[in-house]
C-alpha positions in Angstrom: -50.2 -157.6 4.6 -47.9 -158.4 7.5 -48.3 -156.3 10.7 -44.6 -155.5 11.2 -45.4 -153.3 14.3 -46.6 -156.7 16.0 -44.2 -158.9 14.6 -41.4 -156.4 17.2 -44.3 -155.8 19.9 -43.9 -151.9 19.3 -46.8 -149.5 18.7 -47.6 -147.3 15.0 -46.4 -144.2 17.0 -42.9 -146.0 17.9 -39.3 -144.5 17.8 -36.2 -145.4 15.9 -34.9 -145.7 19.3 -37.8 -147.9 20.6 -37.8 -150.4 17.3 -34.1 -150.6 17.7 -34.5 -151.6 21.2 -37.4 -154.0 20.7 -35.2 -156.0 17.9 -32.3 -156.6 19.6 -34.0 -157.8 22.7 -35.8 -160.3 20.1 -32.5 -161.1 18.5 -31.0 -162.1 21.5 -33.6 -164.7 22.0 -34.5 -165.7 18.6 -31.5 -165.6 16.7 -30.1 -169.3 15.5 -27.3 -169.1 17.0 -28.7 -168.7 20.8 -32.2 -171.1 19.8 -31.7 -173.4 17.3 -35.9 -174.9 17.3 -37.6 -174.1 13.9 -40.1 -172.0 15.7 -37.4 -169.3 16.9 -35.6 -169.6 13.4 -39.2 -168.7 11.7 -39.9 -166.0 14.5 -36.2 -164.5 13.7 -37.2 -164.3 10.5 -40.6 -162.2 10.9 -39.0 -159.9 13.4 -35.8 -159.3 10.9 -37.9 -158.5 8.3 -40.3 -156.1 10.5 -37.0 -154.2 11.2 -35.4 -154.1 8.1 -38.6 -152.4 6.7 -39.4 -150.3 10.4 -36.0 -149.4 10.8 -35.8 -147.3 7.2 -37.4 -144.3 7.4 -38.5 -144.8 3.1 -39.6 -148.3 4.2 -41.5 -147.0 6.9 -43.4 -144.7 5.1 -44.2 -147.2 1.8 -45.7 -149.5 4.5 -47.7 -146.8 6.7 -48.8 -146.0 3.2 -50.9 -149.4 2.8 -48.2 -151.2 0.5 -45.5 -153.8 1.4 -42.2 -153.0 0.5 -41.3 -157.2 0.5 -44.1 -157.6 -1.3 -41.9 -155.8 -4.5 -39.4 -158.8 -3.6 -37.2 -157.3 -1.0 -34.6 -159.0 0.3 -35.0 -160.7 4.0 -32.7 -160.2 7.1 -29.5 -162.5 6.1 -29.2 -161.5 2.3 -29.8 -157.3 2.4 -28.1 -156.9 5.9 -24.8 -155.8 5.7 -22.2 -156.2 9.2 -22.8 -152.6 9.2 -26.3 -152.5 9.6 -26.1 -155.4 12.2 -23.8 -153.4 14.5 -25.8 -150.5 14.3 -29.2 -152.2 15.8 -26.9 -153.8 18.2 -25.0 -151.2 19.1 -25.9 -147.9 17.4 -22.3 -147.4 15.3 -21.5 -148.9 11.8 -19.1 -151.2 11.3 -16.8 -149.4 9.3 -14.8 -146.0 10.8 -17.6 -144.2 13.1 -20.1 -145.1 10.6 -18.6 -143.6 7.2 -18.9 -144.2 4.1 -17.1 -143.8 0.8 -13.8 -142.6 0.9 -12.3 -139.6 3.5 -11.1 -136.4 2.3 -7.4 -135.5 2.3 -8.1 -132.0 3.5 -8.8 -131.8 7.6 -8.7 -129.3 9.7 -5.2 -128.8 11.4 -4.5 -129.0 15.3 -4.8 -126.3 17.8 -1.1 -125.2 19.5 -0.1 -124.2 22.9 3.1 -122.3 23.2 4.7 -119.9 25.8 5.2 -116.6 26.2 7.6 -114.9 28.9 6.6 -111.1 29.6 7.6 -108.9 32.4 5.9 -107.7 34.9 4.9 -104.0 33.8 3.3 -105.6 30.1 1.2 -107.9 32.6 -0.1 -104.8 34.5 -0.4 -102.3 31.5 -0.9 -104.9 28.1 1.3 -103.9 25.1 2.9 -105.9 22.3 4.9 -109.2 22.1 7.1 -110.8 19.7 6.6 -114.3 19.6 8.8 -117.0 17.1 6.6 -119.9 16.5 7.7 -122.8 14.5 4.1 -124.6 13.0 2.6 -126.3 9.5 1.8 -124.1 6.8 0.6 -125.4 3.8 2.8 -126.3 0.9 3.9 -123.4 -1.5 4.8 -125.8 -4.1 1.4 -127.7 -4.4 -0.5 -125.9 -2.5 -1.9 -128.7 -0.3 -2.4 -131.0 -3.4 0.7 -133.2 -2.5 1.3 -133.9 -5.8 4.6 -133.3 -7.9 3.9 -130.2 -10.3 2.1 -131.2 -13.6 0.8 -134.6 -11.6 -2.5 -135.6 -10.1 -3.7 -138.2 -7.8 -4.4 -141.5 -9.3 -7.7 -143.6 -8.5 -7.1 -146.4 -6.4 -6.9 -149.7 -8.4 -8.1 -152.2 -4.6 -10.5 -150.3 -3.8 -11.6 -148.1 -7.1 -12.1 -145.2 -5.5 -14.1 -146.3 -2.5 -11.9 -146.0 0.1 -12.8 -148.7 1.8 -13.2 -152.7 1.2 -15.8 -155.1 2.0 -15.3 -158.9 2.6 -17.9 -161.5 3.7 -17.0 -163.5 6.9 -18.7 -165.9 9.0 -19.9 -164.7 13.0 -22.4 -165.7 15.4 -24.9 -163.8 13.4 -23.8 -166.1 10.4 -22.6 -164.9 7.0 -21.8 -160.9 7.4 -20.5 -158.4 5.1 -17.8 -155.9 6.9 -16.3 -153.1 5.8 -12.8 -151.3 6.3 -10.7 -148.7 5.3 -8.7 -149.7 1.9 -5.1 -150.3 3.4 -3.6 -149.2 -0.2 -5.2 -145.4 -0.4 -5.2 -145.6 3.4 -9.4 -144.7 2.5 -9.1 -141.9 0.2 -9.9 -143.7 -2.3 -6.6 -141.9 -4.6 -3.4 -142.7 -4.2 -0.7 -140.0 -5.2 1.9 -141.8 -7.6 3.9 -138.9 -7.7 4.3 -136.8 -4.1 5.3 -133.3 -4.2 9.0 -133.6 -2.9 8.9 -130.5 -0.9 6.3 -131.7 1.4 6.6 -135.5 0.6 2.6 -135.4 -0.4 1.4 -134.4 3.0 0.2 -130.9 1.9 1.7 -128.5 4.1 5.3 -128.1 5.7 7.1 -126.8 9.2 8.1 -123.5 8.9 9.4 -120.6 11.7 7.6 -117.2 11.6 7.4 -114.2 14.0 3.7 -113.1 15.2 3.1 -109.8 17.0 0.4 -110.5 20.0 -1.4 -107.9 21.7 -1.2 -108.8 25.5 -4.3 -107.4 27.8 -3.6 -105.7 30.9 -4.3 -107.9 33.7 -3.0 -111.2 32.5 -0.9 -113.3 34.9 1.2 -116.4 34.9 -1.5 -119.2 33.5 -3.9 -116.7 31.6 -4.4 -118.0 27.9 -4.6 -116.0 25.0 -6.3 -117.8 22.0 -5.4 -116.7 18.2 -7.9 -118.4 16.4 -6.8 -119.8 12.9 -2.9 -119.4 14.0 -2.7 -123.3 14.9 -1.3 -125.8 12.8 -2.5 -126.2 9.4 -4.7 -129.5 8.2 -3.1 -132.1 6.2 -3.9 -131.3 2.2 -3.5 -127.1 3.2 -6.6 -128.0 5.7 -7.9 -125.3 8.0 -5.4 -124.1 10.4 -6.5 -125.5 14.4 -6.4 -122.0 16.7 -3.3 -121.2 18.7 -2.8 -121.0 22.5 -0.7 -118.5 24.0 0.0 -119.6 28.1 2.0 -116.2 29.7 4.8 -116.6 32.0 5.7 -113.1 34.1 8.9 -113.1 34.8 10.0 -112.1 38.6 10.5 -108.5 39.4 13.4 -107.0 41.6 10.8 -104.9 43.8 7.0 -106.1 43.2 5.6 -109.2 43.9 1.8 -109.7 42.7 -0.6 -111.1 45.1 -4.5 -111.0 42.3 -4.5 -108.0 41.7 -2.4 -106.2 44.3 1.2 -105.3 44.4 3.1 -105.8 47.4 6.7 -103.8 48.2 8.8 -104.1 51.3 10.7 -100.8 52.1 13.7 -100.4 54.8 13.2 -97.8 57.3 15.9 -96.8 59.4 15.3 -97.0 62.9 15.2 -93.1 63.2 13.0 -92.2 60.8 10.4 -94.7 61.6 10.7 -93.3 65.6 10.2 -89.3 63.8 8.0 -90.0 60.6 9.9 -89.3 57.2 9.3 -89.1 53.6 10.4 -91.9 51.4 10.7 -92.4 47.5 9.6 -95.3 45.5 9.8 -96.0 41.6 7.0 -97.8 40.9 5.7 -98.9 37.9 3.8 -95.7 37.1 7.1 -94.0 38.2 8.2 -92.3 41.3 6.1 -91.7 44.2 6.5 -90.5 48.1 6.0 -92.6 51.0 5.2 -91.0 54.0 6.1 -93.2 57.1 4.2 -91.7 59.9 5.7 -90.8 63.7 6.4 -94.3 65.3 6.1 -96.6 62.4 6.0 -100.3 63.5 7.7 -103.2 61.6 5.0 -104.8 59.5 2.8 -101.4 58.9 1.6 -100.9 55.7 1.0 -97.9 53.5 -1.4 -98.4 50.5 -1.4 -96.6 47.5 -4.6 -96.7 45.9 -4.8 -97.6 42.2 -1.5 -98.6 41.2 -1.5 -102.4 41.3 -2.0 -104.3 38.6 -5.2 -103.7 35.9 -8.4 -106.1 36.6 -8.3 -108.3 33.3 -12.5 -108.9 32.5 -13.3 -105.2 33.7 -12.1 -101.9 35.0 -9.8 -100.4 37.6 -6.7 -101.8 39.2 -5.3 -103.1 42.5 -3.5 -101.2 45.4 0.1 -101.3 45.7 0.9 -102.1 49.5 4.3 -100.7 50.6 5.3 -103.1 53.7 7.7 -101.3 56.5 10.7 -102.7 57.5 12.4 -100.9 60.2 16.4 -101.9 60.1 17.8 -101.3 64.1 21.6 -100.7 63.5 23.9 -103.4 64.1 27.1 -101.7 64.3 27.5 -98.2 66.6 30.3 -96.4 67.0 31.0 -94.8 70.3 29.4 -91.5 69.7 26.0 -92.9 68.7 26.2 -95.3 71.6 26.4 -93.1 73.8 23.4 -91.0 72.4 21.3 -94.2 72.2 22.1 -94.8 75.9 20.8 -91.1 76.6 17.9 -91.3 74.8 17.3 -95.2 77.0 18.1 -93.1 80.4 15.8 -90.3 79.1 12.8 -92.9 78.6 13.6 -95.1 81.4 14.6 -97.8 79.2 17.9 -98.5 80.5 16.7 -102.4 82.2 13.3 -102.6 80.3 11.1 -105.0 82.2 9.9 -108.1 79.7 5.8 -107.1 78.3 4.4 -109.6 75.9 2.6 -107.6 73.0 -0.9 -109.3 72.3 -0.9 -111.6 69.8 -3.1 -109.5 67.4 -0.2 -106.6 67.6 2.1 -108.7 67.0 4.4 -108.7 63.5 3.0 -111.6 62.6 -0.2 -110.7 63.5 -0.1 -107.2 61.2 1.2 -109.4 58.3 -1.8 -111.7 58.8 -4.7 -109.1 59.2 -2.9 -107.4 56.0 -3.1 -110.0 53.9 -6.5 -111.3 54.4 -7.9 -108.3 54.4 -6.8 -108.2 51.0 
């Protein structure tokens, strides 16, 4: 009996991967094509037929058993190699459409969608409910995904009888080869529909516009993505319906903006208050609430309100909401408050103030900075 495992220089205990590799380094040396001497042609030969039985796992196991499968009359590399089977110890893929065989079902699963969604600002902070009119595949009321007019059925394919796919023998480098492709008639299914169902034209499903309700999670911002699985587009034949992305938009607010999880305000102080502390009112989004600006607020100070920024979408709590002062100095005086201003400058000295240079971390820009990375 032949000792196949010498004929490709591999040991008993080899891998599919290692025999693989071991014939197509011999193929690439032996085959006629490359070396055309009688000795390769023969050698090509033994190693072909060590693969063809080494590379099958039923082969493989007749032979470890003690008997030869070629002694039963097998055929040799050349007559029971298909294209297929060439390209796969070549290259590890069939031939014919990643690998496949027989024909390809009409039902697939359908593609996922992405579509957006506009909410405002208090549904991103709080969650709630949102309409949203998508327009996808659904599968076809009228044949339910068959394609077929009513009272029809698909029809075997008379190229390719039901295969799917063709075969034809042409000539390479390896010599005569079988390949294998799709049948261009069926377009591999191996039916062809004589008959389609006019409302979907025999694709199985059709567009159609519906209205979803979404529940939206507190926390979500511009760019989160909310995924409906099964709400996607529906497969050809009434296939399995892909999921369906939801991307949220927030829509600018009037007052807030959102910095993560933080709100940030900016309130107007007159000039007077902010020199004798006042109360202020707010409506925020959890609704009206005092600001006290202490004695001698500064442009840039900040008052914090703890709690009542937006929700923290993968766990618990919210953000601050950071009111930012703005101290307005009056533009426009009549004579009256003039004249009281000037009072209150001779009263403080203030009348020719010499020029001081704040330090640069009291400065307003300097607040705004520490403010904002300390957030």
């Amino acid at each position: 009996m032949n000792d196949y495992y010498a004929d490709l220089g591999v040991s008993r205990d080899a891998t599919a991967d290692e025999i693989k590799r071991a014939y197509r380094r011999a193929a690439r040396t032996l085959h006629p094509d490359v070396n055309p001497s009688p000795e390769a042609e023969e050698q090509f030969k033994k190693v072909s037929q060590a693969y063809d039985v080494l590379s099958d796992a039923d082969k493989r196991r007749q032979y470890d058993s003690g008997s030869d499968p070629y002694a039963a009359g097998a055929a040799g590399f050349g007559q029971g190699f298909s294209f297929s089977d060439i390209m796969d110890a070549f290259f590890g893929g069939g031939g014919g459409p990643a690998g496949s065989r027989g024909p390809r079902p009409r039902q697939t699963r359908g593609q996922d969608a992405l579509v957006p969604l506009d909410i405002d600002l208090a549904t991103a902070v709080f969650g709630g409910n949102a309409d949203l009119v998508i327009d996808t595949a659904i599968g076809c009321p009228t044949c339910h995904g068959a394609g077929t007019a009513p009272r029809t059925s698909p029809r075997t394919c008379d190229v390719c009888k039901g295969r799917g796919e063709i075969q034809q023998i042409q000539r390479s480098f390896l010599g005569q080869v079988m390949t294998t492709r799709p049948c261009m008639t069926c377009q591999g299914y191996g039916t062809v529909i004589p008959d389609p169902c006019r409302e979907c034209s025999g694709d199985g499903r059709i567009r159609h516009r519906r209205t979803l309700t979404i529940k939206v999670p507190p926390g979500v911002d511009t760019g989160t993505r909310i995924q409906l699985a099964g709400e996607g587009e529906v497969g050809h034949g009434n296939g399995p319906a892909g999921d369906l992305y939801v991307e949220v938009a927030v829509k600018r607010h009037p007052t807030f903006q959102r910095r993560g999880d933080d709100l940030h305000a900016t309130l107007e102080v007159p000039m007077t208050a902010a020199a004798l502390g006042a109360t202020l009112h707010l409506d925020t989004l959890d609704g009206p609430r005092d600001i006290d600006v202490a004695r001698g607020a500064q442009p840039g100070d900040t008052v914090t309100l703890r709690g009542l920024g937006a929700s923290h979408l993968r766990h618990s709590g919210r953000g601050d909401l950071l009111i930012h002062l703005l101290v307005k100095t009056p533009t426009r005086l009549s004579a009256e408050e003039e004249g009281l201003l000037r009072q209150l400058a001779a009263l403080r000295g203030e009348e020719h103030p010499a020029t001081r240079v704040a330090p640069a971390e009291n400065s307003l820009f300097g607040k705004l900075r520490d403010a904002f990375k300390a957030r």
